[in-house]
Backbone bond lengths (Angstrom), bond angles and torsions (degrees), N, CA, C in turn:
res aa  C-N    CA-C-N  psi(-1)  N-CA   C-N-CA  omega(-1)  CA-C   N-CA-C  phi
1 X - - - 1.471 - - 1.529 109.92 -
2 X 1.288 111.85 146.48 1.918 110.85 -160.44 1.701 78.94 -91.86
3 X 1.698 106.35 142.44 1.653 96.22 165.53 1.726 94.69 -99.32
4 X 1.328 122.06 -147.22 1.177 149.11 173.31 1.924 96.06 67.02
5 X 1.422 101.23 -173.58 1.148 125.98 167.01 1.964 116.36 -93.40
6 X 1.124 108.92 128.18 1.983 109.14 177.98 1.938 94.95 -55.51
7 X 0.685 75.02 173.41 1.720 89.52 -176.06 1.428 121.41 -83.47
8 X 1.690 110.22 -36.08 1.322 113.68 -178.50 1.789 96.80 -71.22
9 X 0.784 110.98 -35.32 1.776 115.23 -149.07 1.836 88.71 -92.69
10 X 1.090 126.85 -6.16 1.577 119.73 175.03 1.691 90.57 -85.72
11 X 1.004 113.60 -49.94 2.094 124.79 -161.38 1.630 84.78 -73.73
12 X 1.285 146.23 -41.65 1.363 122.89 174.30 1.387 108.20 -71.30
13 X 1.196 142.66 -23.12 1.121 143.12 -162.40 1.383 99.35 -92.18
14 X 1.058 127.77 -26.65 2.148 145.31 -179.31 1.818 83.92 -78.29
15 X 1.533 142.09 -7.31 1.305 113.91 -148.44 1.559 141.81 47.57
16 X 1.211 103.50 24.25 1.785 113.63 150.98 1.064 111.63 -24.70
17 X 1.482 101.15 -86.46 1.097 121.21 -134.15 1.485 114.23 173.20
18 X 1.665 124.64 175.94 1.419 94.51 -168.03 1.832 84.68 -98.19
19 X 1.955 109.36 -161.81 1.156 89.76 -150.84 1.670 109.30 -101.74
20 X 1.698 111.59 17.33 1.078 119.19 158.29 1.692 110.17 -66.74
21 X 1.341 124.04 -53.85 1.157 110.68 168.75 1.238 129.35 -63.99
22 X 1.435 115.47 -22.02 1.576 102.55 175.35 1.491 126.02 -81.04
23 X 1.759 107.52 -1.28 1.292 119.75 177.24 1.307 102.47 -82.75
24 X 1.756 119.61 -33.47 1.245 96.61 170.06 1.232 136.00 -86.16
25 X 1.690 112.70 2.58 0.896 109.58 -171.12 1.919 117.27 -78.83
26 X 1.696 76.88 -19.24 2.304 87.17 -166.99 1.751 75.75 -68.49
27 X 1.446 121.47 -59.55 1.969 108.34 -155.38 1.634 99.71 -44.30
28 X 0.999 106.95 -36.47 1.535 96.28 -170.78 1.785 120.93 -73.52
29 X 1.238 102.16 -6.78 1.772 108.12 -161.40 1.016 154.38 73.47
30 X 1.264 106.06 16.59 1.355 126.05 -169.51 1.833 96.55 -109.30
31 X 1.534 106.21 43.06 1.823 104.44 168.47 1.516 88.84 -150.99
32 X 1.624 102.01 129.79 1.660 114.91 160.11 1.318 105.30 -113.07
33 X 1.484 111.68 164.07 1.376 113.41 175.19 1.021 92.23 -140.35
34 X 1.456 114.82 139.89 1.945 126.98 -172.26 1.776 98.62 32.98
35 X 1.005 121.09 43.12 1.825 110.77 146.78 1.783 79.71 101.95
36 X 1.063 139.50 5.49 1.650 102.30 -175.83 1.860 89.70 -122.08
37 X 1.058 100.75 169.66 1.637 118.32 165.69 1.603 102.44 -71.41
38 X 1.615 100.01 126.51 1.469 99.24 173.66 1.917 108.76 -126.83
39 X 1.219 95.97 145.20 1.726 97.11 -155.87 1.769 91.19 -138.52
40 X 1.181 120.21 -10.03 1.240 122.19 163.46 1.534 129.75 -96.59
41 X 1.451 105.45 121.18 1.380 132.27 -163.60 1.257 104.32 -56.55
42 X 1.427 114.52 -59.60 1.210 120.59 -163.54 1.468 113.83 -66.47
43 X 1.273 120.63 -18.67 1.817 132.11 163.54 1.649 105.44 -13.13
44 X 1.242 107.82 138.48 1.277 109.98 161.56 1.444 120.92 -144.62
45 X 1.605 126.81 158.10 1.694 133.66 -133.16 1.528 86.44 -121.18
46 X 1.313 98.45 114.48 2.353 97.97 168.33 1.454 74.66 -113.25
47 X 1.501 87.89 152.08 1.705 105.90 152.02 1.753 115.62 -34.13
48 X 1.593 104.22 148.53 1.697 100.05 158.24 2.115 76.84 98.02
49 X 1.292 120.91 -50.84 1.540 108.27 -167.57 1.683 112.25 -50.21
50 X 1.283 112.01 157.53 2.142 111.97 158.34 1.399 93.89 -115.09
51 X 1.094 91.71 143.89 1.815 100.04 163.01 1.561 93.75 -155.95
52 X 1.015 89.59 161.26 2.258 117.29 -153.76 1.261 92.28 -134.75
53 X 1.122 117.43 156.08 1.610 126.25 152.82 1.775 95.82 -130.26
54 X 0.934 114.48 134.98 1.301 136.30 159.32 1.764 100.92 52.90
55 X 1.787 98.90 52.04 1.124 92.99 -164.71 1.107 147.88 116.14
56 X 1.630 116.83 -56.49 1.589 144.79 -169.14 1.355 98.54 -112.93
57 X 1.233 111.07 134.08 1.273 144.98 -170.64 1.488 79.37 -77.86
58 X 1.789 104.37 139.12 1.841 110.05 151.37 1.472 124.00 -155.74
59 X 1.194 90.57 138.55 1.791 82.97 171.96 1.232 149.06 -149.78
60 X 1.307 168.88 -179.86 1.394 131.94 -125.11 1.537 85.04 -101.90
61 X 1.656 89.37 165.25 1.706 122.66 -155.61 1.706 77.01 -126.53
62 X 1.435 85.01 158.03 1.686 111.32 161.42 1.686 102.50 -84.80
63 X 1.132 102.96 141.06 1.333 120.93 -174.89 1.525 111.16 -59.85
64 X 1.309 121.01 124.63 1.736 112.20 165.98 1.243 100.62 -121.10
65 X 1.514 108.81 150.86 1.304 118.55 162.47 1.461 121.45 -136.59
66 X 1.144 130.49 123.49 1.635 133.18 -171.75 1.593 106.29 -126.27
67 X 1.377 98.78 123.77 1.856 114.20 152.15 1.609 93.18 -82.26
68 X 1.539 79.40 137.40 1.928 113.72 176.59 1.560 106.10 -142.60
69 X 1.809 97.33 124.09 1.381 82.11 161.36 1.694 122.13 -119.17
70 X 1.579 91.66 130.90 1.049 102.10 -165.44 1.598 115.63 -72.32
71 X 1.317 119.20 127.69 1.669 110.27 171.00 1.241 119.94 -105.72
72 X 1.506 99.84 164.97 1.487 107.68 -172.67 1.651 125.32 -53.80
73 X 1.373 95.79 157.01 1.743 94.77 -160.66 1.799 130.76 79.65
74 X 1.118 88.27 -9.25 1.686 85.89 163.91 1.518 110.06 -101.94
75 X 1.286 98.93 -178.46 2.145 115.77 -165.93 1.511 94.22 -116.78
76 X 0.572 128.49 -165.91 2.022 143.43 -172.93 1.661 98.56 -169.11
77 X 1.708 79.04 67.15 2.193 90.97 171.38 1.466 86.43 -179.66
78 X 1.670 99.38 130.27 1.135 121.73 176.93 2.044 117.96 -56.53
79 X 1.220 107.33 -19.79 1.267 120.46 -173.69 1.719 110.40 -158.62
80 X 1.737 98.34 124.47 1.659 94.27 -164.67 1.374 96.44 -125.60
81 X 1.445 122.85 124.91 1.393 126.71 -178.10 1.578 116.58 -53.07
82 X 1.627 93.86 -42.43 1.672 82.37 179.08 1.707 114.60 -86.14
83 X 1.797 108.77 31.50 1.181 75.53 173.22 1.497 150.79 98.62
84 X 1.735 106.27 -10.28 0.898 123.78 179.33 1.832 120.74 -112.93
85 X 1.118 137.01 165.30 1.502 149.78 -151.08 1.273 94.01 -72.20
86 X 1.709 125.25 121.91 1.362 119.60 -177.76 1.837 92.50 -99.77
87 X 1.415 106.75 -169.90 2.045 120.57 172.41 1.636 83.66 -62.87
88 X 1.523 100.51 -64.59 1.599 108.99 -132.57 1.742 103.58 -59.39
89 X 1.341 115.78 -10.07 1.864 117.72 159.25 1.167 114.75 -51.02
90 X 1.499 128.77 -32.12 1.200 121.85 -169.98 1.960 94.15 -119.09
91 X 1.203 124.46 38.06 1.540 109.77 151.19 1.264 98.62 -119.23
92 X 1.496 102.08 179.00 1.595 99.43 -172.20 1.512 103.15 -116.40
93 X 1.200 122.53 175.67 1.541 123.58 -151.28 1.388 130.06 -59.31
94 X 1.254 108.02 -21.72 1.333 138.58 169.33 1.931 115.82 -49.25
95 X 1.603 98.38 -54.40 1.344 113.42 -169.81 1.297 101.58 -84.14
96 X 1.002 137.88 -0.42 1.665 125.68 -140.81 1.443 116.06 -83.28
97 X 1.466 84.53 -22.95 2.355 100.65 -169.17 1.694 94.45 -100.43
98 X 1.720 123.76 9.83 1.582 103.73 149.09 1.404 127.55 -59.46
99 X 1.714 123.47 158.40 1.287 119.42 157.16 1.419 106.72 -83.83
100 X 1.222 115.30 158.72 1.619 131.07 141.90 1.180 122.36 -82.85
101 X 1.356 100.65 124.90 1.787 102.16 178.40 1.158 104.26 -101.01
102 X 1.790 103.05 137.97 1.547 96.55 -142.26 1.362 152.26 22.28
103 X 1.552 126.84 -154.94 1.173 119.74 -154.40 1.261 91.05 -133.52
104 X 1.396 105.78 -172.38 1.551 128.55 -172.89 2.155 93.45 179.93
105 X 1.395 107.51 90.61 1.359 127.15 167.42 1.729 103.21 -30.10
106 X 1.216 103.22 145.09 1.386 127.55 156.11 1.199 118.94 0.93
107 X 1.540 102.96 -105.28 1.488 112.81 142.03 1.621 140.64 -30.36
108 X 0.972 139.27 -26.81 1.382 149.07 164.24 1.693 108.69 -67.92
109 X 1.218 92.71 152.51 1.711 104.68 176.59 1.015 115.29 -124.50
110 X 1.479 143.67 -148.40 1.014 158.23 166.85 2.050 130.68 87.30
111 X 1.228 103.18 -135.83 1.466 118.83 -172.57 1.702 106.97 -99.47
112 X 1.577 98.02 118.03 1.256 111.12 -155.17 1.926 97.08 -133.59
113 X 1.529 111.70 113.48 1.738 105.98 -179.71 1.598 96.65 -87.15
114 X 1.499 104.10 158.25 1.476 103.54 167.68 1.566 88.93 -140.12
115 X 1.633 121.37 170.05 1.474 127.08 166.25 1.208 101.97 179.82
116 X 1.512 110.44 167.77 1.283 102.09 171.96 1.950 107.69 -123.36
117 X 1.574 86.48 52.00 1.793 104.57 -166.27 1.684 90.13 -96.53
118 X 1.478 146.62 51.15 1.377 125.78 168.75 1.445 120.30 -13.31
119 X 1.389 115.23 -50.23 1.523 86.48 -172.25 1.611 126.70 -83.08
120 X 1.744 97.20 -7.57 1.663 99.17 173.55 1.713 105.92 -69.32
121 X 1.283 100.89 -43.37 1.867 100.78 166.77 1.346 119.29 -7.73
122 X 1.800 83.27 -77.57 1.598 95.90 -158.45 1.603 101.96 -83.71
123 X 1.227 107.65 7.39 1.865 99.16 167.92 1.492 102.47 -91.34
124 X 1.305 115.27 -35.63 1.922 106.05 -173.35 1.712 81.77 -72.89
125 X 1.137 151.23 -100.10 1.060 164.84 -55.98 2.224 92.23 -136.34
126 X 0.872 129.88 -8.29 1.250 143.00 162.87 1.683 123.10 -67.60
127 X 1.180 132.64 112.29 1.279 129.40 -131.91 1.517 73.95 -103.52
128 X 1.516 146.40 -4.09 1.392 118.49 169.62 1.534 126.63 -96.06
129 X 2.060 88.35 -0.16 1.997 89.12 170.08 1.867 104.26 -88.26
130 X 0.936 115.44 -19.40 1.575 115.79 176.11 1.328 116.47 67.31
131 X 1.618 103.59 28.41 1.751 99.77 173.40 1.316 129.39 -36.16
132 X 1.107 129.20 86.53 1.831 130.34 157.01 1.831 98.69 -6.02
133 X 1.385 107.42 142.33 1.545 116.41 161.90 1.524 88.83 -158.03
134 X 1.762 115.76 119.53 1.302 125.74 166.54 1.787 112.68 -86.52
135 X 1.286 102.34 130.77 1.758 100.64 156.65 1.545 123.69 -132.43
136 X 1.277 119.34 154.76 1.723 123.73 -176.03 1.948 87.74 -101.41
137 X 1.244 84.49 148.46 1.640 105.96 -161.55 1.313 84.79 -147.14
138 X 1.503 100.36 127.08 1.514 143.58 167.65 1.297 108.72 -84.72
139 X 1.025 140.91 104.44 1.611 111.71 150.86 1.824 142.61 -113.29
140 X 1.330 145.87 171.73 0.934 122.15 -137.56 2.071 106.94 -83.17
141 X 2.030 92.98 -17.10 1.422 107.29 -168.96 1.824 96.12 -137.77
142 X 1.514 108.00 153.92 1.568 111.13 166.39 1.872 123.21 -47.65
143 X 1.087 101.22 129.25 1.591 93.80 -174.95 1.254 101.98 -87.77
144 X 1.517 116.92 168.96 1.618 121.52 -164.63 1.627 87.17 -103.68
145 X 1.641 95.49 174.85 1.298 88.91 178.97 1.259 137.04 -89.85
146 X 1.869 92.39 -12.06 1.340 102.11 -173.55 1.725 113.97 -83.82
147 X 1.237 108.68 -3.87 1.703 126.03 169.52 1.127 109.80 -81.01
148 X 1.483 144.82 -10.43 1.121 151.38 -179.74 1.505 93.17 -85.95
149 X 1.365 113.35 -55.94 1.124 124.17 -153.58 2.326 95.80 -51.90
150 X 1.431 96.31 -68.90 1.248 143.05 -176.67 1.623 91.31 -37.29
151 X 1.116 120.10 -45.47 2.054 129.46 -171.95 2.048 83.48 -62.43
152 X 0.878 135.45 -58.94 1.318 148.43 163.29 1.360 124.01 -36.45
153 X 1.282 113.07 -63.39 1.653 104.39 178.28 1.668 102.59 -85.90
154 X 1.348 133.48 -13.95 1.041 127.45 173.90 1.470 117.41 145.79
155 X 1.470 138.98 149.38 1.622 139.22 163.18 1.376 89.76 -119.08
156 X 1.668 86.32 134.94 2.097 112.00 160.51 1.465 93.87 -83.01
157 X 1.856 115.66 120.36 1.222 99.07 167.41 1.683 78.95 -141.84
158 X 1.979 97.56 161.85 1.329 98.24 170.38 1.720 128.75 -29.34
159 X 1.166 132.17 -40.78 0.881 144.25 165.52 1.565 126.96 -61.65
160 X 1.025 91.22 5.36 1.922 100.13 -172.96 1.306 117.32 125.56
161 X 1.721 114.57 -145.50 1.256 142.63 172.32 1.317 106.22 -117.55
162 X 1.403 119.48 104.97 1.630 123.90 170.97 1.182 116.00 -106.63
163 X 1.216 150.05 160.27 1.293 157.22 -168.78 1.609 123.03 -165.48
164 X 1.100 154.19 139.86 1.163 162.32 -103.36 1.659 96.11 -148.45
165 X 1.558 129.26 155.87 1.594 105.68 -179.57 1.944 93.34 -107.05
166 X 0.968 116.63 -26.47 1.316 139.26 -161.97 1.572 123.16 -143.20
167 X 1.117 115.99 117.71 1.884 103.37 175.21 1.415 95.81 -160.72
168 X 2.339 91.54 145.86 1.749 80.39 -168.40 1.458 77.24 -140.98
169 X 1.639 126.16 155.56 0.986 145.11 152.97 1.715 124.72 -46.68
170 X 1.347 116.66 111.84 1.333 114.94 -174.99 1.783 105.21 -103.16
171 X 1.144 106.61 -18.13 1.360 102.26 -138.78 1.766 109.67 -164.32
172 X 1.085 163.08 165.26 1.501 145.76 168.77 1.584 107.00 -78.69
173 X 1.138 118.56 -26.03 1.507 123.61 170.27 1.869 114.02 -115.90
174 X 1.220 115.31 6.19 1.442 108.79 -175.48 1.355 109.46 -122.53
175 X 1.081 139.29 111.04 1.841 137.60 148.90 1.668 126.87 -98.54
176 X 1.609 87.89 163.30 1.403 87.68 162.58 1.866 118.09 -123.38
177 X 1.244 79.36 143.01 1.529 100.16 -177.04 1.662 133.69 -117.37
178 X 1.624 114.23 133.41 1.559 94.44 -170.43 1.566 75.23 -150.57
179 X 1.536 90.84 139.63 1.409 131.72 173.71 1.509 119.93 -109.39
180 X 0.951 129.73 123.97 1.594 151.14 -178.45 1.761 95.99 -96.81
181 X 0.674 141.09 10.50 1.899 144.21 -158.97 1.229 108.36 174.56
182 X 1.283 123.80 120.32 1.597 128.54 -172.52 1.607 100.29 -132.95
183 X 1.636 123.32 116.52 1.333 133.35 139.10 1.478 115.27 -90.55
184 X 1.424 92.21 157.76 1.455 113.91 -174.58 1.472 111.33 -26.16
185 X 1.135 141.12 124.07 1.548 145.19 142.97 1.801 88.10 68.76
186 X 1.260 122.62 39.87 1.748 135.81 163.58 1.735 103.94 -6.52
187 X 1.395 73.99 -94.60 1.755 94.02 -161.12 1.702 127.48 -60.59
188 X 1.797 96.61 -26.29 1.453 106.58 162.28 1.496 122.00 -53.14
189 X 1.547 98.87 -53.36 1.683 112.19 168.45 1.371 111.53 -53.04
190 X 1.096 141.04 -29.36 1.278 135.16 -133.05 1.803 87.18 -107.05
191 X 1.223 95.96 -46.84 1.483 121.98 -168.22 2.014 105.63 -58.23
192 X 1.108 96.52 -68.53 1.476 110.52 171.11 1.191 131.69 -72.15
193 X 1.941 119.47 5.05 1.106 131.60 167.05 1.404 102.73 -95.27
194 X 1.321 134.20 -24.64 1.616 149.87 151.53 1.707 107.12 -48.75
195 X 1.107 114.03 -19.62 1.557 109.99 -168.22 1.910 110.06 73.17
196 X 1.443 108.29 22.49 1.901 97.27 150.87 1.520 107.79 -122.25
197 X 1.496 96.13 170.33 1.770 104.39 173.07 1.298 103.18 -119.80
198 X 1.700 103.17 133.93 0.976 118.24 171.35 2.280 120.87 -50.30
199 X 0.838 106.04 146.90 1.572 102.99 177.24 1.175 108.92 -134.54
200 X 1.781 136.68 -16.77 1.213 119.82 161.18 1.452 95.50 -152.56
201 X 0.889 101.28 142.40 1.502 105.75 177.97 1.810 117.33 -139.53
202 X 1.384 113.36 115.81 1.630 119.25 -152.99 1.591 116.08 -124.99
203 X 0.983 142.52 94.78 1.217 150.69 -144.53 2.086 85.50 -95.30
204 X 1.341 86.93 132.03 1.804 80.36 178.40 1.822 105.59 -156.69
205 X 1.725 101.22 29.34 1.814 98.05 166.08 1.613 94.99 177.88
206 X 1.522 93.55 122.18 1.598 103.08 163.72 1.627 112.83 -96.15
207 X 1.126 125.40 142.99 1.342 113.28 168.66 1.696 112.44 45.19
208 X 1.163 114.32 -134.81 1.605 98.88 -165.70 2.027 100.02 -114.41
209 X 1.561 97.65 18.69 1.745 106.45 169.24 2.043 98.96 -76.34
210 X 0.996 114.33 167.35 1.246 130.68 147.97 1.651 135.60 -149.58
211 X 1.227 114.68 159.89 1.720 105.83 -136.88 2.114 88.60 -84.30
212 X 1.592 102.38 -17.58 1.478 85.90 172.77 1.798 119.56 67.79
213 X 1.400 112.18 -155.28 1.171 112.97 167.57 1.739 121.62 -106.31
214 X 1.294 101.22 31.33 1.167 81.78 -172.86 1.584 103.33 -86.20
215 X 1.323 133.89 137.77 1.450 145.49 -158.94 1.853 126.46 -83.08
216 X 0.982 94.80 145.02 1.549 112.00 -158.58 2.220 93.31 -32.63
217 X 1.261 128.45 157.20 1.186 118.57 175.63 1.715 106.82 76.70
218 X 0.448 133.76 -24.58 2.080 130.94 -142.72 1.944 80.97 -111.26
219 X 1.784 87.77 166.09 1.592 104.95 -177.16 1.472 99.87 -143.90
220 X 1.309 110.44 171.80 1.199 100.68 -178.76 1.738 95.93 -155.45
221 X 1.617 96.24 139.55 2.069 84.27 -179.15 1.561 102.01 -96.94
222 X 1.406 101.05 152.91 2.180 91.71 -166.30 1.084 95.16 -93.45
223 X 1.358 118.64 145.41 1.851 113.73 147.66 1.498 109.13 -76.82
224 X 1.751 92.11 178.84 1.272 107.82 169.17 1.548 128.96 -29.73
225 X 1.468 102.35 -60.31 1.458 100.07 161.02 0.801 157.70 -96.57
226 X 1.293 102.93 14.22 1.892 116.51 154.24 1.872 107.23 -92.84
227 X 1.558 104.97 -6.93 1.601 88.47 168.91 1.392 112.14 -80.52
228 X 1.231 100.21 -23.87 1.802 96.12 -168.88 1.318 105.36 -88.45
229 X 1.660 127.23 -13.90 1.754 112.47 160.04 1.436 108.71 -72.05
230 X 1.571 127.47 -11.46 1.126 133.35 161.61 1.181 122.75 -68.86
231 X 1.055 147.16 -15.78 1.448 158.43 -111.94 2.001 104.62 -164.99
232 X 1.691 106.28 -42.34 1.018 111.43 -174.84 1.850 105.82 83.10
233 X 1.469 140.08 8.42 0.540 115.49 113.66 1.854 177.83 38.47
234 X 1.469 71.99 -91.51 1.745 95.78 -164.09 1.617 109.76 -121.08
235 X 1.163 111.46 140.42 1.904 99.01 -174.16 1.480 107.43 -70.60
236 X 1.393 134.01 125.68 1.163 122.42 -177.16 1.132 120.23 -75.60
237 X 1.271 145.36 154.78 1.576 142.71 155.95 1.583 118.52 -67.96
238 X 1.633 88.74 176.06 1.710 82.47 179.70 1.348 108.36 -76.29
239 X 1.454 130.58 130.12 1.467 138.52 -160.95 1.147 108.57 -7.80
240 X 1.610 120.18 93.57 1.304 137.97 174.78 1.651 107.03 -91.14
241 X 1.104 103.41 159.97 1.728 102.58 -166.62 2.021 106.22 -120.67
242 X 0.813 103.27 151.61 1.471 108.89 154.51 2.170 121.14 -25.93
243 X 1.270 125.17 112.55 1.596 108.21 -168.17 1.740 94.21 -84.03
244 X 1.500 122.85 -49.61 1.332 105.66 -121.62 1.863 77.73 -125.93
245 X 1.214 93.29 108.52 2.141 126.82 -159.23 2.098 67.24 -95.52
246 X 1.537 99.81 157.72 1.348 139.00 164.31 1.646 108.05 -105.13
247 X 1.268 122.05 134.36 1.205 131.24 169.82 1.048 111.85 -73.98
248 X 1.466 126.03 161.54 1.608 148.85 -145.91 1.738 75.96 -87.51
């Protein structure tokens, strides 16, 4: 039986990164273990080892996980060349070295996970767990019905064949929408390959969490059982929210 920890899965557990990146990070060389360059994958971490990445000593963190909701006009990047309002302005110093799993555009709002758990990452963010993510969609004109229909069996857009897993009429200009498979900027494309423009677009449930009331700016750290409606897990409630909010 192999003891120790594999190498990628110790450096996600340090908060790297998840452990696709930390695989690339050993090919590339920028990981020693006890003072040497380590370039082998198969390496594994017993207690008593150092290992550095690029230098800096690291080593595993207790897991955090925070719902954030992100509002409109911010970026999901710690530093933006052009200049514009990132999340991490509005966490406080503590949170700041989480990732975001995935994104939520400029424009877009809503329910946003951060952690510095790599391998929960690459489990939400892994196109063979098929995490559900619901959003309410504004749009600029009434959609027809047979485009509703069509968000469902599929849109030809430059980008491919996208398709929707679920979508229901709220409104003559408002739906809801949930995707099991997310490309870049999805539903905008999807939307404007139909001939409408999106006008608000609000992300408000990952997996079986939902973003609730907790308010535009604000974070929230999950417990146990809001990780596992995150996770799927845990039986979710009827759109249960984040409990334990951080003060201003």
């Amino acid at each position: 039986m192999n003891e120790g920890t594999r190498l990628n899965k110790y450096l996600a557990s340090c908060a790297v990164g998840s452990r696709r990146k930390c695989d690339e990070l050993i090919k590339a060389g920028h990981v020693e273990v006890n003072g040497s360059p380590c370039i082998n994958m198969g390496t594994r971490i017993v207690p008593g080892d150092h290992v550095r990445v690029d230098g800096k000593r690291v080593a595993p963190r207790d897991p955090v996980i925070v719902a954030f909701h992100k509002p409109r006009g911010y970026v999901c990047t710690r530093e933006d060349e052009l200049g514009r309002d990132t999340i991490y302005a509005l966490l406080p110093e503590t949170l700041r070295a989480l990732h975001h799993v995935g994104r939520l555009d400029r424009d877009s709002e809503g329910l946003l996970i951060l952690t510095n758990d790599g391998d929960l990452s690459q489990q939400l963010m892994h196109p063979s767990k098929s995490v559900e993510k619901e959003y309410l969609v504004t749009s600029n004109q009434a959609f027809e019905n047979a485009h509703l229909d069509q968000f469902l069996e599929g849109v030809y857009t430059p980008e491919g064949k996208l398709k929707a897993k679920a979508i229901e009429r709220l409104s003559p200009r408002r739906i809801k929408i949930v995707l099991d498979h997310g490309a870049k900027r999805q539903i905008r494309v999807m939307f404007e390959t139909l001939g409408y423009q999106v006008t608000k677009l609000m992300r408000v449930r990952v997996g079986g969490l939902w973003l609730g009331d907790l308010e535009p700016g604000r974070h929230a750290i999950l417990n146990r059982l809001e990780i596992g409606m995150l996770m799927g897990t845990a039986e979710p409630k009827e759109k249960p929210r984040p409990r334990t909010k951080r003060p201003d």
